[in-house]
C-alpha positions as CSV (number, residue, x, y, z in Angstrom):
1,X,0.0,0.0,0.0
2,X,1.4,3.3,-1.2
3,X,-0.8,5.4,0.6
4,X,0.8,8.2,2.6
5,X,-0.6,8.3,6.3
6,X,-0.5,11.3,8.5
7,X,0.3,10.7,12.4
8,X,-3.5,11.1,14.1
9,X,-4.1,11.0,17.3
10,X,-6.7,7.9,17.9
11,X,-7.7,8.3,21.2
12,X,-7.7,4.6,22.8
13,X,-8.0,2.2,25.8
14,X,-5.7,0.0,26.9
15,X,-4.8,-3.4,25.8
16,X,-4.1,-6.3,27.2
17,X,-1.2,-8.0,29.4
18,X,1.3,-9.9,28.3
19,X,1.8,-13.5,29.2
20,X,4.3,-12.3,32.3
21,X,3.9,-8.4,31.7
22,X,2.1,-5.4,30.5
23,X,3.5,-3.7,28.1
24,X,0.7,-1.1,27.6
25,X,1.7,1.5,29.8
26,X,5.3,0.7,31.2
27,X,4.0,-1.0,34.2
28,X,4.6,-5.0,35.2
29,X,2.1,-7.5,35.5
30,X,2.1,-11.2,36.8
31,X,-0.6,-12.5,35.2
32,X,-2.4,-14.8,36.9
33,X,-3.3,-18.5,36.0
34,X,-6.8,-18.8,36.0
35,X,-8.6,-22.5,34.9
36,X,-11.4,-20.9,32.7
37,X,-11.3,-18.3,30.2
38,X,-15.1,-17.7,30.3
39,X,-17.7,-15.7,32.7
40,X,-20.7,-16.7,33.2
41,X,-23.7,-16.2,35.6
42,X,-26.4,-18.8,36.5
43,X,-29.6,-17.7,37.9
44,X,-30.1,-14.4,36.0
45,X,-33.5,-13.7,33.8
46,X,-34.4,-11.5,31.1
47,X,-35.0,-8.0,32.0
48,X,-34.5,-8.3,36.3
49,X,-31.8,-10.5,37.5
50,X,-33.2,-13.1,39.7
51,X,-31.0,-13.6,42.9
52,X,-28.8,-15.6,44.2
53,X,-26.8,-15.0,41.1
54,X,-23.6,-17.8,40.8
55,X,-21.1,-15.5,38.7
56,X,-17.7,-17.4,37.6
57,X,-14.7,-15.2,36.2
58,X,-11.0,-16.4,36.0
59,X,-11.3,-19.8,37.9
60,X,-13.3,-18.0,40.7
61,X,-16.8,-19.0,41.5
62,X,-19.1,-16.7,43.8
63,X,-22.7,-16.2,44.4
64,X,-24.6,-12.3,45.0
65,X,-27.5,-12.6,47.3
66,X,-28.2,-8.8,45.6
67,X,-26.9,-6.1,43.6
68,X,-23.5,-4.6,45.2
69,X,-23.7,-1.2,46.3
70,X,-20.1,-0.4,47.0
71,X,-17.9,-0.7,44.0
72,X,-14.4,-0.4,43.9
73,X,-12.8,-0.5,39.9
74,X,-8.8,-0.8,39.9
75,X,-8.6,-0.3,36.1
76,X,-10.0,2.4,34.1
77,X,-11.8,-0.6,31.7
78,X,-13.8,-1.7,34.7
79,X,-14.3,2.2,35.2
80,X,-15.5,2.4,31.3
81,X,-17.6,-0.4,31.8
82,X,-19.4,0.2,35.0
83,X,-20.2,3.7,34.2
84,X,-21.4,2.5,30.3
85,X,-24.1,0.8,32.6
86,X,-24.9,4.1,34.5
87,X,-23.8,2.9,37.7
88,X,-21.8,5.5,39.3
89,X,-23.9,5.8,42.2
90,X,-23.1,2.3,43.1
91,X,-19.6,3.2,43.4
92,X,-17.3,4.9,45.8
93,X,-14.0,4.7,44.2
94,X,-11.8,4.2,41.3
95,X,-8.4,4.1,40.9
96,X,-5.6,3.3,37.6
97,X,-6.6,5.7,35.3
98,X,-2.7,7.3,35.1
99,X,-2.6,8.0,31.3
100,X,-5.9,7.0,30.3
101,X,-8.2,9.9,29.4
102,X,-11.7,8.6,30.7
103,X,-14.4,9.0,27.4
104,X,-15.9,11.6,27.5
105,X,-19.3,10.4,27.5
106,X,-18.1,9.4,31.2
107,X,-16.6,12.7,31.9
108,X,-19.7,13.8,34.4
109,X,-20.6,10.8,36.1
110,X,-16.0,9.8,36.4
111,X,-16.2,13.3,38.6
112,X,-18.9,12.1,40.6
113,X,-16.7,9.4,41.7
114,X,-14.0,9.3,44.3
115,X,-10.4,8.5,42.9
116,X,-8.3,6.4,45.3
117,X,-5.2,6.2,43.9
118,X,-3.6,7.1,40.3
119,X,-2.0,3.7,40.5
120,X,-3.1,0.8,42.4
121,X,-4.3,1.9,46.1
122,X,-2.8,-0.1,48.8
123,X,-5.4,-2.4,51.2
124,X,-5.7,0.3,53.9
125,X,-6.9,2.4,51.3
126,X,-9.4,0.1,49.4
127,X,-10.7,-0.9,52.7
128,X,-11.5,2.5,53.8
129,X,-14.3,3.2,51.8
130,X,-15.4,-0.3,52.9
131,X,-16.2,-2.0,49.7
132,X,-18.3,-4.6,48.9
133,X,-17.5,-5.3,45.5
134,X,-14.1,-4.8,43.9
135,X,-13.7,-5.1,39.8
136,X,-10.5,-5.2,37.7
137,X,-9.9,-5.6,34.5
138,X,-6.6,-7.1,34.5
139,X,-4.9,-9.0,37.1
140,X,-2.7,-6.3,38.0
141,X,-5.8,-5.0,39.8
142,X,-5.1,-8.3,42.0
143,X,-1.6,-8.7,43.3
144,X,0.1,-9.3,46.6
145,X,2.9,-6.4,45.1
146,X,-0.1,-4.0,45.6
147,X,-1.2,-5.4,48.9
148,X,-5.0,-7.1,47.6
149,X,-5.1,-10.5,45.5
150,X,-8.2,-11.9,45.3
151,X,-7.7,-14.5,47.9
152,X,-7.2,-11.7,50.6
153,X,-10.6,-9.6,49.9
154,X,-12.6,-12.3,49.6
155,X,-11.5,-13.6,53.2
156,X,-13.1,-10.3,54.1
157,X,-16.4,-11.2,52.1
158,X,-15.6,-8.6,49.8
159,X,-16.6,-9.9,46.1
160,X,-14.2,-9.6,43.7
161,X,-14.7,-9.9,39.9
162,X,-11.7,-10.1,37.2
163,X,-12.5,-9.1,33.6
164,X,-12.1,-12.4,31.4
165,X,-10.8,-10.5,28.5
166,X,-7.9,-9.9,30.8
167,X,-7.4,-13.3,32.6
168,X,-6.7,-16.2,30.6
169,X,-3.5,-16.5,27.6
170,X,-6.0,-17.5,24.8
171,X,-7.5,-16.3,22.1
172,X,-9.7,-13.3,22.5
173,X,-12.9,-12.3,20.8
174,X,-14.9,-9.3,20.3
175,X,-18.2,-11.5,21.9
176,X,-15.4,-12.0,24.7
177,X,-16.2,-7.7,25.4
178,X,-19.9,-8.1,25.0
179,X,-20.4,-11.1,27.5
180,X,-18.2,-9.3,30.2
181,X,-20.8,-6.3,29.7
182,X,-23.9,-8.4,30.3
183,X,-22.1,-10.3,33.0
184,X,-22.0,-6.4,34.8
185,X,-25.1,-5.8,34.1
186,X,-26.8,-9.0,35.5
187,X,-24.6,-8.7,38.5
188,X,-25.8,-4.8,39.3
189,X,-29.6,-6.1,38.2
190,X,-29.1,-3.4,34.6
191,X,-29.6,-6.1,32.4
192,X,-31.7,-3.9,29.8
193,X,-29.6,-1.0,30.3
194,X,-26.1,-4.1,29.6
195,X,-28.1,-5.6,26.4
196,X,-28.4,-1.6,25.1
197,X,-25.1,-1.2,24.9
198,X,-24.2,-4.4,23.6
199,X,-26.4,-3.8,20.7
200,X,-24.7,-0.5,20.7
201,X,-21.0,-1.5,20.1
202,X,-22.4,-4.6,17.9
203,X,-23.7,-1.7,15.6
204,X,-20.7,-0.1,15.4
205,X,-18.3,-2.7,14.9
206,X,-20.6,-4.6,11.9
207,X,-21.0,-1.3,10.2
208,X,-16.7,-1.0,10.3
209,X,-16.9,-4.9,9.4
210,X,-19.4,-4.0,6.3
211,X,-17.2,-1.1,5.2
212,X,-14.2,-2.7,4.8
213,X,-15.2,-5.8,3.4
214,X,-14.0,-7.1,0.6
215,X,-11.0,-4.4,0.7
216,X,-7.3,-5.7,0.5
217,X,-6.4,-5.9,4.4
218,X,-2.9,-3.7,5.1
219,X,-0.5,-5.7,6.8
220,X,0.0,-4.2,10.0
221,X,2.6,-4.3,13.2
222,X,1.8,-3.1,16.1
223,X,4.5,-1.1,17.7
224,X,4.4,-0.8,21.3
225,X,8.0,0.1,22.9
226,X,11.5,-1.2,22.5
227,X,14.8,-0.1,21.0
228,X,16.8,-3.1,20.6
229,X,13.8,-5.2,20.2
230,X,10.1,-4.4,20.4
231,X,7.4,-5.3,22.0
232,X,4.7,-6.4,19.9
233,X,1.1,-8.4,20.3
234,X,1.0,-11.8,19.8
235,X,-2.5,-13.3,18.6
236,X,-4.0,-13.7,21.9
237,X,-3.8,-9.7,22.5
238,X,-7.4,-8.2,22.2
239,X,-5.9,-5.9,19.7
240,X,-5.4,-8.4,17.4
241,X,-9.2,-8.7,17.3
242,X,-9.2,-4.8,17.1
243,X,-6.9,-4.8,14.1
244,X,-8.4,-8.0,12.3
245,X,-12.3,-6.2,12.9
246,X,-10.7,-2.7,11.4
247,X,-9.8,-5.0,7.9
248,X,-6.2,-5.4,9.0
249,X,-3.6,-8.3,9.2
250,X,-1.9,-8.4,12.6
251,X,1.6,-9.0,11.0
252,X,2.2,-11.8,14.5
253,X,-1.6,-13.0,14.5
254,X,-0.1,-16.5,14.5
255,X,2.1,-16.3,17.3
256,X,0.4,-17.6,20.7
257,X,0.7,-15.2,23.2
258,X,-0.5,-11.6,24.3
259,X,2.8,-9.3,24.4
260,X,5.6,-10.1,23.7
261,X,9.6,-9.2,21.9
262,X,10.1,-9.9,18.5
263,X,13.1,-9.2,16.9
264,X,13.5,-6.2,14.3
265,X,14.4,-9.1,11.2
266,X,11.2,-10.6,11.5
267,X,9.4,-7.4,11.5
268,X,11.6,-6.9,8.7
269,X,10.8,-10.1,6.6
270,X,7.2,-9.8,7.6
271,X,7.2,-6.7,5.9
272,X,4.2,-4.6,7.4
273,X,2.6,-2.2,4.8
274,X,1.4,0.2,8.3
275,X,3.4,0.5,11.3
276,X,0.3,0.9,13.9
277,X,1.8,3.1,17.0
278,X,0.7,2.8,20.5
279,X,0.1,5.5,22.5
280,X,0.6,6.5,26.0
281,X,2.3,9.7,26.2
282,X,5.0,8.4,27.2
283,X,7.3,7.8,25.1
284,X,5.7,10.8,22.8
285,X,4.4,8.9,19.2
286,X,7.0,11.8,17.5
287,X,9.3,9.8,19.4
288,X,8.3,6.6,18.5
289,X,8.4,7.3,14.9
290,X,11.8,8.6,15.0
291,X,13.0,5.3,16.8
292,X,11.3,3.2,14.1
293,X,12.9,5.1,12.0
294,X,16.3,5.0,13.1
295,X,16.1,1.1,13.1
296,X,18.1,0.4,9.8
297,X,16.9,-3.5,9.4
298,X,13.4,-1.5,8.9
299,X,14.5,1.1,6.1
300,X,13.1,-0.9,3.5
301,X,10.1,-1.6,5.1
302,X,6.5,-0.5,3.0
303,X,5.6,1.5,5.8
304,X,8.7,3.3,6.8
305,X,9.4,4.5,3.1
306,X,5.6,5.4,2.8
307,X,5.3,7.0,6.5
308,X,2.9,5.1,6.9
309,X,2.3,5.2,11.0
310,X,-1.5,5.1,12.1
311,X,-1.6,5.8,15.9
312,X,-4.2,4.4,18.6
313,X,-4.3,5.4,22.2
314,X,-4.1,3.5,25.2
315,X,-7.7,4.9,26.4
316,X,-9.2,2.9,23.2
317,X,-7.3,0.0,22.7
318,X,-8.2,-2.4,25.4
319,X,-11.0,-4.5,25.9
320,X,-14.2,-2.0,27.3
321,X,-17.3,-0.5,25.9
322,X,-15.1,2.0,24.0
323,X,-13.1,-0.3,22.0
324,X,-15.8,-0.6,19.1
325,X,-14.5,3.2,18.9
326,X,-11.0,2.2,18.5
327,X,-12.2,-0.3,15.8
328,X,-13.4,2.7,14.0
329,X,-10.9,4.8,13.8
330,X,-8.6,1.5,13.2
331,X,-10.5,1.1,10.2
332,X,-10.7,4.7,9.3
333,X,-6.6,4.8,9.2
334,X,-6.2,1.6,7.8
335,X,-8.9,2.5,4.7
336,X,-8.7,6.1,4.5
């Protein structure tokens, strides 16, 4: 592809976790070994959730006598998700948003909530707001580094609840985002209000399917960080469901696992026709560029000699309610 692409700033979520690390935003993650890869809930009906509700996620089985009414999220995708659902008055903190703008459909009801931490608060300060329901949406949220696993809240009958999308190394879908939305919703009894916006994003991303189909699908590499070798998405990664929905070719689709380094000579022999940047500030995409750039097993590269260096932003690249937005603009790059 010869086309020319100007830098753009696509605003987007986070991604996903490598198999031992996030790469996302700079920040390490053990991920956790978890003996399912699916959520599900038992005892729920159309319209009004019918209580006790048996709720499964990452290996961890518990039941809700009711809705929770004190929700703690420790990533801004369970943030996204719970307020999607209109349920900021059934929360009394978030924390984790760092460099992840919040949508700003969420702006006014986000200000209404308390924000523990910019990272991950420690237990004294989760526990001070006395929770009775505590969402992540990756395991980071969980982690004896930052004081609370799973294990320990729970000992305190405080419910816990990790995003699937973020849980298990296997291969992610798009129905994997819309099943962790109606799992929400029939926890917090807003099943209508879950099945809305699952029709929603189901809109959005088969119009962006419709629109590119039957056009020739860019390769594309994912560029996340890395000088002397970078760190990529494997085909586990939710964003190589993004990329492949937007009527790309994740260049490592076949490799199993999340994140992860490559080296700069298979980039090179794969031969990506876009370079698809990352963004989280931090290193500045400018930067980015000029690193890719400066990599000479990459000069030859289709998308180095055409500039060609679409950009997506953490805030809309991981799993959530907004990532049918990042498909968009994925496709919108990608297609012109």
């Amino acid at each position: 592809m010869a086309r020319r692409y100007t830098r753009r700033v696509a605003l987007v979520t986070a991604l996903v976790i490598p198999v031992s690390f996030m790469a996302g935003c700079g920040s390490a993650v053990t991920e956790q070994n978890a003996s399912t890869a699916s959520s599900y809930a038992t005892g729920s009906k159309a319209g009004h959730t019918s209580y006790p509700l048996t709720v499964e996620s990452c290996g961890v089985k518990q039941t809700f006598d009711s809705a929770p009414k004190r929700a703690v999220t420790l990533t801004s995708t369970a943030t996204e998700t719970m307020l999607e659902l209109g349920l900021e008055k059934s929360m009394v903190g978030t924390a984790y948003q760092r460099t992840r703008p919040i949508g700003a459909q969420y702006k006014k009801a986000y200000n209404s909530v308390p924000v523990l931490a910019v990272g991950q608060p420690s237990m004294e300060k989760l526990l001070s707001v006395n929770p009775d329901f505590v969402y992540s949406g990756y395991p980071d949220g969980f982690s004896k580094s930052n004081g609370h696993t799973r294990e320990d809240l729970q000992k305190m009958g405080i419910k816990t609840h990790l995003s699937p999308v973020g849980c298990t190394n296997e291969v992610k879908t798009l129905d994997d985002e819309t099943k962790e939305i109606r799992t929400i919703g029939q926890i917090f009894d807003v099943n209508d209000r879950a099945e809305a916006s699952i029709r929603k994003f189901n809109d959005k991303v088969n119009a962006v399917k419709e629109s590119v189909k039957g056009k020739e699908r860019p390769k594309v590499f994912l560029y996340n960080s890395g000088e002397d070798a970078p760190t990529t998405v494997g085909g586990w990664a939710y964003a190589s469901v993004m990329i492949d929905a937007a009527g790309g070719e994740n260049i490592f689709a076949n490799e199993p696992l999340r994140w992860g380094k490559m080296s700069w000579e298979q980039v090179a022999r794969a031969d990506p026709d876009l370079i698809l940047i990352y963004d989280y500030k931090t290193p500045s995409v400018d930067q980015k560029i000029k690193t890719l750039k400066s990599i000479p097993t990459l000069k030859d590269t289709k998308a180095v000699k055409n500039n060609a260096f679409p950009v997506i932003s953490l805030s809309l690249a991981q799993p959530g309610p907004r990532s049918a937005e990042g498909i968009e603009q994925l496709a919108k790059q990608f297609h012109g």
